[in-house]
Structure formats: C-alpha cells, structure tokens
C-alpha positions in Angstrom: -187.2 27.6 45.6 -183.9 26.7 44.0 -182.8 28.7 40.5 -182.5 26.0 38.2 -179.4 25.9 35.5 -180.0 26.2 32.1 -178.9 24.7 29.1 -177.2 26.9 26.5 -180.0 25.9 24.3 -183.0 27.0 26.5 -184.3 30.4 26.8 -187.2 29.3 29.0 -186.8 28.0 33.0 -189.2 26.7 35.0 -187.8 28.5 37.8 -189.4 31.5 35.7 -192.6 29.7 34.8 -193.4 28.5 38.2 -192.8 32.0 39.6 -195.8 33.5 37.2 -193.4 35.6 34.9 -194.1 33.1 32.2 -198.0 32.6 31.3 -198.2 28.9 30.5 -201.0 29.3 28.5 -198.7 30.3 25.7 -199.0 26.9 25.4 -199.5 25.0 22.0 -203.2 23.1 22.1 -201.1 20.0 21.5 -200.7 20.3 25.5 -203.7 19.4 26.9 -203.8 15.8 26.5 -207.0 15.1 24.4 -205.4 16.8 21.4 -203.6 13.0 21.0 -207.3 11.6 21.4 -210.2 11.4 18.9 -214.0 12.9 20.1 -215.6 11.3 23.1 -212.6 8.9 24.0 -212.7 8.3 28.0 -209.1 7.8 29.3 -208.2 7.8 33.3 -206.5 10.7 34.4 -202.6 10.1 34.7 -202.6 11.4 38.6 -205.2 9.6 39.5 -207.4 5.9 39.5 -210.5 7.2 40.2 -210.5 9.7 37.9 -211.1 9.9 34.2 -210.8 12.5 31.1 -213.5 12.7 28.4 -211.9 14.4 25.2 -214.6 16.9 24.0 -213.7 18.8 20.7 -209.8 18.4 21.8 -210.2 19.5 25.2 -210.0 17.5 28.5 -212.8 17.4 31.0 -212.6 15.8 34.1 -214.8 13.4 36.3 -214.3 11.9 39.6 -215.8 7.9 40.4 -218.2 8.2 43.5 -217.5 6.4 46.6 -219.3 3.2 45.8 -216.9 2.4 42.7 -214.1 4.7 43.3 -211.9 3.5 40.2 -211.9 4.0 36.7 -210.9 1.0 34.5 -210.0 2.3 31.0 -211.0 -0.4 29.0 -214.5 -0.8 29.6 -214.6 3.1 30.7 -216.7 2.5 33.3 -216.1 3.5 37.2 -216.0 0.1 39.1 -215.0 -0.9 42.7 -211.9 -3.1 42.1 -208.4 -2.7 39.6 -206.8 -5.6 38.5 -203.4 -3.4 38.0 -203.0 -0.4 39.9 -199.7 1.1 38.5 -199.2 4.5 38.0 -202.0 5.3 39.6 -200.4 8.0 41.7 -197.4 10.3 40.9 -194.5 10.0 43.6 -193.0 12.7 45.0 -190.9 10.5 47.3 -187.2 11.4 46.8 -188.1 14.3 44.6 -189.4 17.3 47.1 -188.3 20.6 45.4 -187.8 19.2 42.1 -189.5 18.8 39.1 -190.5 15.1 37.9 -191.7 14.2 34.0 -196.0 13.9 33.2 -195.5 10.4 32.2 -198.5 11.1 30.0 -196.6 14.2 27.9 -193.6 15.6 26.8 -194.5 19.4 27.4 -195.8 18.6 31.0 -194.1 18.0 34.8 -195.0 18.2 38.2 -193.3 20.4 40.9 -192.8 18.6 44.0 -193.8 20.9 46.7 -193.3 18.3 49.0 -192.9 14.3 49.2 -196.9 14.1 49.2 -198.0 17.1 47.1 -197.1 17.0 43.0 -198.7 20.2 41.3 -199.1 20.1 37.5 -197.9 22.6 34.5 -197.3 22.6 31.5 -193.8 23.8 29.4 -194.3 26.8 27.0 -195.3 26.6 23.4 -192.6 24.7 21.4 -190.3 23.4 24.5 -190.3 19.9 26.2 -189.5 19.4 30.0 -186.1 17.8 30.6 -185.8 15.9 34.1 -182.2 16.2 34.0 -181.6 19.9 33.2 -185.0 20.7 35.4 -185.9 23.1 32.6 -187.9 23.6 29.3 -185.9 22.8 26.4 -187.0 23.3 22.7 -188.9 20.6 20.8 -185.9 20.4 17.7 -183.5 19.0 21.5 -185.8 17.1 23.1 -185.8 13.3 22.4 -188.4 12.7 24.2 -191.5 10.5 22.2 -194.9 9.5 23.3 -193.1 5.2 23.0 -191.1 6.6 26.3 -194.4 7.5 28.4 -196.9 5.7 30.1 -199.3 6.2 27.9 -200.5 3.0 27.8 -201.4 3.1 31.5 -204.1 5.4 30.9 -205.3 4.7 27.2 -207.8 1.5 26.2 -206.3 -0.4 23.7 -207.0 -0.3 20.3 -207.3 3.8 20.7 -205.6 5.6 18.1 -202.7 8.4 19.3 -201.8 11.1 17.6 -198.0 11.6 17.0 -196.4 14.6 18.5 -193.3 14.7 16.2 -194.8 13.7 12.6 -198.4 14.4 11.4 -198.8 11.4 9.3 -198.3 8.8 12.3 -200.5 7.9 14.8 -199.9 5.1 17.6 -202.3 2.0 19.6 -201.6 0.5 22.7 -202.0 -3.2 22.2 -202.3 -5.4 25.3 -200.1 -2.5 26.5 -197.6 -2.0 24.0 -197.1 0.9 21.8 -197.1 0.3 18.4 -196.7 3.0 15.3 -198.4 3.2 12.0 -198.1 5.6 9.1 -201.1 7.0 6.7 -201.0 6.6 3.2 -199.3 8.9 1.0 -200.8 11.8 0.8 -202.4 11.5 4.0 -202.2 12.8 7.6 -203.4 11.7 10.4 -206.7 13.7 12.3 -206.9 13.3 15.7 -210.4 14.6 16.5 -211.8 12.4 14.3 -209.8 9.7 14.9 -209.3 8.8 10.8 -206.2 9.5 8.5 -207.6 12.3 6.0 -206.3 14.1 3.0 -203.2 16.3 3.8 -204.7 19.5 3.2 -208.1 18.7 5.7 -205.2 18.4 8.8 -204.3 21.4 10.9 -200.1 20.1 10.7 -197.9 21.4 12.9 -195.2 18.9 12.1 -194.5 18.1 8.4 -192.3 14.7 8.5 -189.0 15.0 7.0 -189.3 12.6 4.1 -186.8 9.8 3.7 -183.5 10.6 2.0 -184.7 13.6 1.8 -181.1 14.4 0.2 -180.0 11.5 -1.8 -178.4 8.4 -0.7 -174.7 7.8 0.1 -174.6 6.7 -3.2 -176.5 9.5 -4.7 -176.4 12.2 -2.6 -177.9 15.8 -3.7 -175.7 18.1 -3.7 -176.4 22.3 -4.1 -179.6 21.4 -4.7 -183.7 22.2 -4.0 -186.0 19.6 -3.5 -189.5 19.5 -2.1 -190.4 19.3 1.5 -192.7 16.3 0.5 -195.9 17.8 2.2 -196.2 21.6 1.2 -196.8 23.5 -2.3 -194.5 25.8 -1.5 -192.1 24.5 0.9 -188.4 22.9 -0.3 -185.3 21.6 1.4 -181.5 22.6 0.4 -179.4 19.8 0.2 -176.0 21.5 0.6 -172.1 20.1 0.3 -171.0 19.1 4.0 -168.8 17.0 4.9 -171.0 14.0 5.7 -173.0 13.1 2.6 -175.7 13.6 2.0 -176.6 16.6 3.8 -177.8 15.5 7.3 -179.7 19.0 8.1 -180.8 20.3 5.5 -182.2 23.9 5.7 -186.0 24.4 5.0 -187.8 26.9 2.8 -190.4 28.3 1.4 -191.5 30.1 -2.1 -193.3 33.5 -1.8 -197.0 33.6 -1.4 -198.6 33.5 -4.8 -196.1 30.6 -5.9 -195.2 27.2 -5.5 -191.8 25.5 -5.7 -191.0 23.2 -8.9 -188.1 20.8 -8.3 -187.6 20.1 -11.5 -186.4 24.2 -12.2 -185.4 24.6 -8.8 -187.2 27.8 -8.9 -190.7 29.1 -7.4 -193.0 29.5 -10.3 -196.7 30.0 -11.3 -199.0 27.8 -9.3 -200.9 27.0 -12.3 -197.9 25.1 -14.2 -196.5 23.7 -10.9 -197.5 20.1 -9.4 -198.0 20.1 -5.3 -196.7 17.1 -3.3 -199.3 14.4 -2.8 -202.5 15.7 -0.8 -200.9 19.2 0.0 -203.0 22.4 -0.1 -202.9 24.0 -3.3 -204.6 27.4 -1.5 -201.6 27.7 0.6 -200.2 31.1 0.0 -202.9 32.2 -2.5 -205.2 35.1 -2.7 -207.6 33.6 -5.0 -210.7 32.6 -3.7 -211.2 29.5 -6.1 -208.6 27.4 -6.9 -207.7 24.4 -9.3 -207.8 21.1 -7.3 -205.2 18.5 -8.3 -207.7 15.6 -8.7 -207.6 14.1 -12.2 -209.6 15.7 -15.5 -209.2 18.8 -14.0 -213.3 18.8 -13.5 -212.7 19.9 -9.4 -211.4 22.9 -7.7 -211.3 24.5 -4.1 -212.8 27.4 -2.6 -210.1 28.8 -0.3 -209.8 31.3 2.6 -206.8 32.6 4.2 -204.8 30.6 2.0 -206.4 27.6 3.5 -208.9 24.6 1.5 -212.0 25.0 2.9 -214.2 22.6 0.8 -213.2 20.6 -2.6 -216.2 21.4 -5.4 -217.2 19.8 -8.8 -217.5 21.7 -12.5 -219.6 18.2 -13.5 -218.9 17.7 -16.7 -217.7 21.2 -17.3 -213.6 22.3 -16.9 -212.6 24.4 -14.3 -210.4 27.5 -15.1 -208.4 29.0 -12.6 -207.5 32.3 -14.4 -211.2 32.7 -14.9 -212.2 31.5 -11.5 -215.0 29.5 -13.5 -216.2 26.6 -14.7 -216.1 26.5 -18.8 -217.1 24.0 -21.6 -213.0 23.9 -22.7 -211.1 21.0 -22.0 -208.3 22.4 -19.3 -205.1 20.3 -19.6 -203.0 22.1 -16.6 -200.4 19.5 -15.7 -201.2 19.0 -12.4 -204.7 17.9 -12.9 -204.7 16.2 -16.6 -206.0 13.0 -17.0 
C-alpha cells in the first residue's frame, strides 16, 4: 500500500494504523457510535440497509434483518421488506480503490478501500479526526469536521437526541432529516446514555465549551487577565495582549488540587471561600471525602471520590460544615451556598 503524506500537524498516519503498529483501540469511547445515542436507541448501521445497531450501556451491537424483510427502516425500527429511500445504504468504493474515504456517520472513523467493492472499517486514534484530503489522522483542536457535515440523519429516527462531539452542553435532532442544535441550561450538560441534560458535575465531559467572549469584547476586551473557564472549579483562561483584541486563543489553566480559582483575586484560593461556575463539581481536586454542595442554605453537601461527586446529601434542618466534615446545629454562611 501507498505511504501516505502527513501534515506538519499529525503525528499519527493511517499508513501506520492500518499496518498494526498503531492499536486502534487507543481509541476514545466517544468512537463507537452509540456513545452519541441514549440506552436502547435502534439506528441502521451506516454500511448497511438491512442492518441495525442497538446502543446498550454506550456500546453498539449489531443485528442483521432475515431474508423475509431484509431492511431496517429507522423510524419505526422494525425490519420490513421495502425502503421508501435507499440512500446511503452502501459505502462506495468506486473511484477510491487504495484510498481511504470518510464514515459518514463519524469524525474519528474511515474506510480503506481494498478494492472498488470491498470498504473495511477503522477507527482514528484517541484525540485525532480522519481527514480525506491529507488521507491521515489529524488532531481533534485541526479538524473541522462536525456531526452537521455527516449523514447522520440517514441512519438516526427523528426526534432522537445526538450528543455533540465538540461541546458537552449541546446535543442535536434530526427533524424530517435535518440537523438541528440545541443547548442545555446553564449549568447543565448534556448525558447521552440517558438521553436528558443533567447537572454539570453528573456528566463524564470531555469537552468543556469555550464560553462566549470568553475575553472581553472589542470594546472591552481583557487584557493580562484570569477569568474562569465557565465549567470547572478550578480551571481559568488567560486573556493575554495580542495584537487582535480580545485574545482569540486564550491559554487554559488550572489551580492546584486542593484549590479553586477566584476571578475576582485572580488567584487560586481556599475552596471553602471560593464560588464554582454554575453546576461544576465542587469535589474536583479534593481529598475530602464530604464536601460543601453549592445549593442554597448551605443545608446539602457531597460525598466525593477520586475528586469526583458521587451523590448530593441533605443535613435536614441541620448546617453542613465542611471543616468538620459534619452536619451541626450552627447556621453556616459560606458564600457559595448562603441563602
């Protein structure tokens, strides 16, 4: 097979991969397709009409229509005999042997043409996109490539929520076979298994959303200055003097463990004095085991693990006091959390 040329930017080709010196299952579980899909959705498999996926748990599992109704339509998700619309029903090689072509139903995946009839599937490494026109892997921060430029519609029923694969608090719908976007509330991010936009700090994120103006306007631009990442206790942006204003790539931070970053100082400082973006996890980066929740009167806290939430708790009508790791009878007027 050819060696394929690589862009200064790539560290990964798929000459390598397809030889077997890369293992593809480095891959990120936002690869197999069902991650995008909540529980028990039934889509029809991209390479094929009569077959379909069932997501189980974020994890694709395949079944084949018998001969009697040999195609899957996707919007009853039944196997039947007859498809109004049979496009994209089979990948085509034609015009494209010893070549790579795009999954139209991901941006980590392709197919190698072996030959004009035979299309074999794989998947890019961890963090990396495929690229048609470089034939190679290219990282996630240089790909443009969007789940609004695949087919996913093709194989999705409509009204089936999406996950986003650039921005956590997104999801999409195909809607009489358009893609459409929609956002969560503040605070919120989207959860693909169960289909549902949840507090921030309940969602496995992989990619925080730059917030909007993250560095000022052109008419207020920041300038030398920390501000927060908009979705992480600890995590902060500097906004730095360039010659476009305001900063247009501003470099990303984070506070040690054990503290969170305060805008207002511009300094990491003691959790316990410090507010968190809307719906972040105020575990992250601890060691404590019980932590002070930022719900209002202070009454609620979380048990933590591995500086992750793992369940939000009540003190009743009691205070909770994070220094003590208890619930007390003392109004607790922490900042955060005060009423």
């Amino acid at each position: 097979m050819k060696v394929l040329a690589l862009p200064l930017t790539l560290a990964i080709p798929l000459a390598l991969l397809w030889a077997g010196f890369i293992d593809s299952s480095l891959s990120a579980d936002s690869d197999d397709i069902c991650w995008f899909f909540p529980n028990a959705t039934k889509i029809r498999d991209p390479l094929s009409c009569g077959q379909y996926i069932t997501c189980i748990d974020s994890v694709a599992h395949y079944t084949a229509c018998t001969s009697s109704t040999p195609y899957f339509d996707k919007e009853t998700g039944k196997c039947v005999k007859t498809l109004t619309n049979y496009t994209g029903c089979e990948i085509s090689c034609e015009e494209n042997e010893d070549l790579f072509i795009n999954d139209p139903s991901s941006c980590s995946g392709y197919y190698f043409c072996k030959t004009a009839t035979t299309p074999i599937h794989g998947y890019c490494p961890s963090g990396t996109h495929f690229n048609s026109t470089t034939q190679s892997c290219i990282f996630r921060v240089d790909s443009t490539c969007e789940l609004k430029e695949l087919d996913i519609c093709l194989i999705t029923p409509n009204g089936v929520k999406i996950a986003s694969d650039t921005n956590c608090g997104r999801y999409h719908e195909c809607k009489k076979k358009v893609l459409s976007s929609k956002d969560c509330s503040t605070g919120q991010y989207y959860n693909p298994p169960t289909g549902t936009c949840l507090s921030k700090w309940k969602v496995a994120c992989a990619k925080h959303p730059v917030p909007d103006n993250v560095c000022g306007t052109t008419k207020r631009p920041y300038i030398n200055k920390f501000v927060s990442d908009g979705a992480t206790c600890r995590g902060y942006y500097y906004c730095a003097e360039r010659n476009v204003m305001p900063d247009p790539a501003p470099v990303w931070g984070s506070c040690p463990n054990g503290t969170f970053f305060n805008p207002t100082t511009q300094a990491c400082a003691n959790p316990s004095s410090t507010a968190c973006p809307s719906g972040a996890d105020r575990c992250e980066g601890r060691s404590l085991t019980f932590v002070s929740s930022s719900d209002k009167g202070c009454r609620q806290y979380l048990r933590c693990k591995d500086g992750k939430t793992q369940e939000e708790l009540s003190c009743g009508n009691k205070f909770f006091n994070e220094a003590l790791g208890a619930c007390v009878s003392s109004p607790i007027t922490y900042a955060f959390c005060a009423s």
